[in-house]
C-alpha positions as CSV (number, residue, x, y, z in Angstrom):
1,X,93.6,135.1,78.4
2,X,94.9,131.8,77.1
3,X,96.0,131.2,74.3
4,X,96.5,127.3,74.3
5,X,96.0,124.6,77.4
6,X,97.6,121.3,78.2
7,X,94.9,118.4,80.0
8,X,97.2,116.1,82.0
9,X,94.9,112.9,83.1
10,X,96.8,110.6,85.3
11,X,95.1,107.4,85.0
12,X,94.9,104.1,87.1
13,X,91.8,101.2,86.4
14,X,89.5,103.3,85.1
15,X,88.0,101.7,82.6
16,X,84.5,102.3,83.9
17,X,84.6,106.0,84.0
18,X,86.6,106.5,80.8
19,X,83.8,106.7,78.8
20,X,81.9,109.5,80.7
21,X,85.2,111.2,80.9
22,X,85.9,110.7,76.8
23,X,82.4,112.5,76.3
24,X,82.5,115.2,78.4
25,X,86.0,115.6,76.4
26,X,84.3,115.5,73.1
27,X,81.7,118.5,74.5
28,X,84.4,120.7,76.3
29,X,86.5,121.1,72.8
30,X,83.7,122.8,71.3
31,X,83.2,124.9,73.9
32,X,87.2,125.9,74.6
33,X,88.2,128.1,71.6
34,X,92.1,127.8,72.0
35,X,94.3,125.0,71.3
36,X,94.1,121.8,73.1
37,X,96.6,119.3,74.4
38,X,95.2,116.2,76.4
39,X,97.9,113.8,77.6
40,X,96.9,110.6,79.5
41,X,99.4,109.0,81.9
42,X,98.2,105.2,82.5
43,X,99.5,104.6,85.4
44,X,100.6,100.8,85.7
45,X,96.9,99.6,85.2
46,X,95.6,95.6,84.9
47,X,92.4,97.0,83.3
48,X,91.4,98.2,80.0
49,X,92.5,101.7,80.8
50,X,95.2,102.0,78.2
51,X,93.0,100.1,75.2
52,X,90.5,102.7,76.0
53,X,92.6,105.3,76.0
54,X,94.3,104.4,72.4
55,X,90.8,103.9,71.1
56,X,89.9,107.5,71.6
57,X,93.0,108.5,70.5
58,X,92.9,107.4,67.4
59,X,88.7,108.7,66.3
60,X,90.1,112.2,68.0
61,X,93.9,112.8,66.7
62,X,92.3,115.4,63.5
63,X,90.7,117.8,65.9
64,X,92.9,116.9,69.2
65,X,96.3,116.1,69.8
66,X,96.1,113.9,72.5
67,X,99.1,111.9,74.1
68,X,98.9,108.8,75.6
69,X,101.4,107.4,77.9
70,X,102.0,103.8,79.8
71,X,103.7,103.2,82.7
72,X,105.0,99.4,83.5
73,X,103.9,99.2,87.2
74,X,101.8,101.6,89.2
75,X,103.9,104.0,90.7
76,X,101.6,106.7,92.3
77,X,99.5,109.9,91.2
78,X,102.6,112.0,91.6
79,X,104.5,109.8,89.5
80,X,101.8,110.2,86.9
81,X,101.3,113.7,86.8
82,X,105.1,114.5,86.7
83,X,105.4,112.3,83.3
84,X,102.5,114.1,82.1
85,X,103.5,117.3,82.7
86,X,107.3,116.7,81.5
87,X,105.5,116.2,78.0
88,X,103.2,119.0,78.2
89,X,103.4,121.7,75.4
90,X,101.0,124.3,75.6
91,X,101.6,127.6,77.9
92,X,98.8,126.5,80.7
93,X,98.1,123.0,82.4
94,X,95.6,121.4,84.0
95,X,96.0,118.4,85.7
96,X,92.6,116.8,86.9
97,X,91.1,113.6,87.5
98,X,89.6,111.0,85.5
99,X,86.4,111.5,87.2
100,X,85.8,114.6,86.3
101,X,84.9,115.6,89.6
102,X,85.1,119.2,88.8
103,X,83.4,119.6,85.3
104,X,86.3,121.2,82.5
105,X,84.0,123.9,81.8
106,X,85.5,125.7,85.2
107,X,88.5,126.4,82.7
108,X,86.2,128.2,80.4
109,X,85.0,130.2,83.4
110,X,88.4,131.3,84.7
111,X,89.3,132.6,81.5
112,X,86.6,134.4,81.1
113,X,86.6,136.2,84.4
114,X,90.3,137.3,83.5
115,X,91.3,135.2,86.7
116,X,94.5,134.2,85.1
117,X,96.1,137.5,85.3
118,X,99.4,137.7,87.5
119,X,99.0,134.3,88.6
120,X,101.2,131.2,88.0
121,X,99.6,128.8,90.1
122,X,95.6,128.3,91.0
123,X,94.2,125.4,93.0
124,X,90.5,124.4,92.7
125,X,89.1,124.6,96.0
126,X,86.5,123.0,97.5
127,X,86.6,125.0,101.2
128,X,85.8,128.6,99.9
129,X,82.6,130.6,100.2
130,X,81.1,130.3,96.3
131,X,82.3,126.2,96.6
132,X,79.8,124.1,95.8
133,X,80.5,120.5,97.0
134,X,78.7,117.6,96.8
135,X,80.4,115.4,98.9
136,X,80.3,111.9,101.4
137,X,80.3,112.8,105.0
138,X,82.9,110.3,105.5
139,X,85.4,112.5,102.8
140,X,84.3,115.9,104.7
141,X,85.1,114.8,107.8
142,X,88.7,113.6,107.1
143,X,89.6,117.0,104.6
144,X,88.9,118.4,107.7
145,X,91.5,116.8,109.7
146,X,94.0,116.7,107.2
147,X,94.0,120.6,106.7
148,X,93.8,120.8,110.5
149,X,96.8,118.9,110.5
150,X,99.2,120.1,107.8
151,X,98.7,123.4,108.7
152,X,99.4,122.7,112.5
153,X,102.5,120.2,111.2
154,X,103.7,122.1,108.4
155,X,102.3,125.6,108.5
156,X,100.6,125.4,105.3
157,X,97.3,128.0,105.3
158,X,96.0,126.8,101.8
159,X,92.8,126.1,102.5
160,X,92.2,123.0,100.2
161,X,95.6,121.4,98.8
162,X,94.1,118.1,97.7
163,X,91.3,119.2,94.9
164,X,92.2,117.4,91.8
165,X,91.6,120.2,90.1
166,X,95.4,122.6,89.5
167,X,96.3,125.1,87.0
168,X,100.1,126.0,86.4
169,X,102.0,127.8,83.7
170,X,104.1,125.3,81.6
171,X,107.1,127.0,82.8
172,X,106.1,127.1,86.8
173,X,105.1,123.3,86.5
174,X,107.9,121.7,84.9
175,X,110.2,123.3,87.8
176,X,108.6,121.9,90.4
177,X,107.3,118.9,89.4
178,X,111.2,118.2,87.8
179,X,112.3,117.9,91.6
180,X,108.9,116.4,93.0
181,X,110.0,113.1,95.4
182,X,106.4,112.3,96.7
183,X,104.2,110.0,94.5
184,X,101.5,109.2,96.8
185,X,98.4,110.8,97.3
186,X,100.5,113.8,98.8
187,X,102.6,114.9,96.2
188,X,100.5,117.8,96.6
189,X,101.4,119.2,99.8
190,X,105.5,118.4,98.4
191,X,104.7,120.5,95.7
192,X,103.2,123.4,98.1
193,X,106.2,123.4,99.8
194,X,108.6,123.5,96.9
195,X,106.2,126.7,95.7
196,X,106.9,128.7,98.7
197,X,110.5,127.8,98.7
198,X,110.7,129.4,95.6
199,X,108.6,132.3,96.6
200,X,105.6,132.1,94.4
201,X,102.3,132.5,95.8
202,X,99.3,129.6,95.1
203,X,95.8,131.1,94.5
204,X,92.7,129.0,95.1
205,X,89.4,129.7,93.8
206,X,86.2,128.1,94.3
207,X,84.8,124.7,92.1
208,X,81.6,123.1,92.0
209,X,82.4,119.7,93.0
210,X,80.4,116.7,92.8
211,X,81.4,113.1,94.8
212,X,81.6,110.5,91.5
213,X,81.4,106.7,92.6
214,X,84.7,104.2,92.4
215,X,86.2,106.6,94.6
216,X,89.7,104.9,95.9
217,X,89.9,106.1,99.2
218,X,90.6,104.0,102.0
219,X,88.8,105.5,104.6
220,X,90.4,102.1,107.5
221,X,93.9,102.8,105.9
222,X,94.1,106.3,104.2
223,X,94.0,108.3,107.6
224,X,97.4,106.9,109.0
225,X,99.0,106.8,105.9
226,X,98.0,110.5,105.7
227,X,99.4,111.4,109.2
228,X,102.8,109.4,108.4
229,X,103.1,111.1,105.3
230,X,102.6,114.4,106.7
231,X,104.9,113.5,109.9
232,X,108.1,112.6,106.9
233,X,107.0,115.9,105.2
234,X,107.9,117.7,108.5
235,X,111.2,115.5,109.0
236,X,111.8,116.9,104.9
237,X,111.4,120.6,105.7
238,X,113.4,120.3,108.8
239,X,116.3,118.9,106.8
240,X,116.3,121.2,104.0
């Protein structure tokens, strides 16, 4: 079971979906019956982002500690989530997206099911049998060819790496995020990699996942960058 959870939110212009995301906040701590931690990492934004994120903090500090942190210039998702999680308290934590793609109430479901039982790592995944997935057909078609290729590239089987949606035990997360070098929107597959260096296993399990407007994806530009990055992932595995 657990006992206490960490919500890291890395955060960058959002202030149009902070609001939804706030509420949805408000409903899941009456539903969660452990202690909560949720830690926002703005993450260099020129919006509102981090006024809205003080706001809340301040109506919701008696029933929540939450933790807001600013960083100067945008510096990536990795970057974001690695500050979060270097502040993180509690024994479990999720990292997710503003968007709430994946409603919080999955946590409640895990926990119930006794899912988190001899696991240290669980990614939400989109690709299993009991998914369901709401999705663009523009963002199916290139998850396809990004799994195709990192498991052809760099041998990885995990069948959806770049869900949002990640559970780690505080003490499995701060080791491998301490040593995470990738910021971008792979930092994922880095931290894969450093997992099965280190010989522990990643479980997935499925999500219901809905497609949320003010998506960022560049579907002109995102494609190469995500080849490139995968090709200096390769060149980083070879070296080490």
């Amino acid at each position: 079971m657990m006992r206490d959870l960490s919500i890291v939110f890395p955060a960058f212009n959002e202030e149009r979906r902070l609001k939804t995301t706030f509420k949805e906040l408000i409903k899941f701590k009456k539903k969660f019956k452990s202690k909560l931690e949720i830690i926002f990492v703005d993450d260099g934004s020129s919006d509102l982002t981090h006024k809205l994120i003080n706001t809340f903090k301040k109506k919701s500090s008696k029933n929540c500690k939450i933790i807001s942190i600013r960083i100067k210039k945008n510096m990536g998702k990795g970057y974001a989530l690695k500050l979060g999680i270097e502040k993180s308290s509690k024994t479990w934590i999720l990292t997710t997206d503003v968007d709430l793609s994946v409603p919080l109430t999955q946590i409640i479901k895990l926990n119930n099911k006794k899912f988190l039982r001899n696991k240290n790592i669980l990614f939400g995944s989109r690709n299993l049998k009991n998914s369901k997935v709401n999705t663009r057909i523009h963002r199916y078609a290139l998850g396809k060819i990004f799994n195709f290729l990192i498991k052809l590239i760099l041998d990885i089987s995990i069948k959806d790496t770049q869900c949002g949606f990640k559970l780690y035990e505080k003490k499995i997360a701060k080791i491998l995020f301490k040593e995470l070098k990738d910021y971008s929107f792979t930092h994922d597959l880095e931290i894969v990699i450093l997992a099965k260096k280190k010989g522990i296993n990643i479980h997935e399990f499925p999500v219901t996942w809905n497609h949320k407007k003010g998506s960022k994806l560049n579907i002109f530009l995102d494609p190469f960058r995500m080849f490139f990055k995968i090709l200096l992932l390769r060149y980083y595995l070879l070296l080490n």
